[in-house]
N, C-alpha and C positions, 0 to 999 in steps of 0.2 A: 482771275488769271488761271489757267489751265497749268497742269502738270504735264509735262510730256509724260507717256506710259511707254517703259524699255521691257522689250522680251528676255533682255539679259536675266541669266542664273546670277542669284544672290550665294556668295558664299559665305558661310557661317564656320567660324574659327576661334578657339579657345585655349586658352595656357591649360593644361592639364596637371602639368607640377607633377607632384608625386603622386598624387592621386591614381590607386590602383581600385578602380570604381566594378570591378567585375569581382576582386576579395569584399570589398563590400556590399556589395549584391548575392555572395554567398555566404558572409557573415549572416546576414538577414533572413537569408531565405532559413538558414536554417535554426535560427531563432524563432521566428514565428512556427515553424514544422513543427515542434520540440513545445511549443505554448498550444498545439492542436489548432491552429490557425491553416487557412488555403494560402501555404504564400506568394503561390500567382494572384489571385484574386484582391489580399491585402497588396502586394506593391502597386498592383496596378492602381489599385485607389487612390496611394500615394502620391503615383506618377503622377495619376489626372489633375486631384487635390492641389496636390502639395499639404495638404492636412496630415503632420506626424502620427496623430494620434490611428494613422492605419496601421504604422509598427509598434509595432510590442515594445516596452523597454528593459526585457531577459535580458538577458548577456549585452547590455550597451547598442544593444542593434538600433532601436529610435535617434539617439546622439551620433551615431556613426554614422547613418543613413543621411542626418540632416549638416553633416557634415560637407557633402558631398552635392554639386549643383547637378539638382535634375536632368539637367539638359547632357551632363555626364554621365548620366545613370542612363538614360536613354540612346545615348550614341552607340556605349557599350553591350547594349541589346540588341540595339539594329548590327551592330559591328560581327556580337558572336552568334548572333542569326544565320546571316550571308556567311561566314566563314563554315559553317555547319552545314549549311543548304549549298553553298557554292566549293566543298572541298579544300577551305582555308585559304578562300581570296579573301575577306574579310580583313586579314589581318594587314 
């Protein structure tokens, strides 16, 4: 039996709670900076991963990071990207 296939856009939506995922993306960053770590090139690994052992565990930054669901760590990228590129539509 077939599936019908829909052109419909899939929307993807999350509780975000308290989660201030952009202070923990610069707890990190500058945790690894400070361990003489790339820490664009470590998160990213991360992101891709999901293997912790790309952050450091200095100042709590690994527990912090895995605290935190990827896909929120990612939004907030894309989010203060386009606000940056676009003038603070992003937000």
């Amino acid at each position: 039996m077939d599936t019908p296939q829909s052109d419909a856009t899939m929307h993807f939506r999350y509780d975000r709670g308290a989660v201030d995922a952009g202070r923990v993306l610069l707890h990190v960053y500058r945790a690894l900076k400070e361990k003489g770590y790339d820490p664009v090139s470590q998160l990213v690994g991360y992101l891709l991963s999901g293997d912790p052992t790309y952050i450091t565990s200095h100042a709590g930054a690994r527990s912090l990071i895995r605290s935190v669901d990827r896909d929120i760590l990612l939004e907030e990228l894309v989010r203060a990207y386009v606000a940056g590129a676009a003038g603070g539509e992003g937000r």
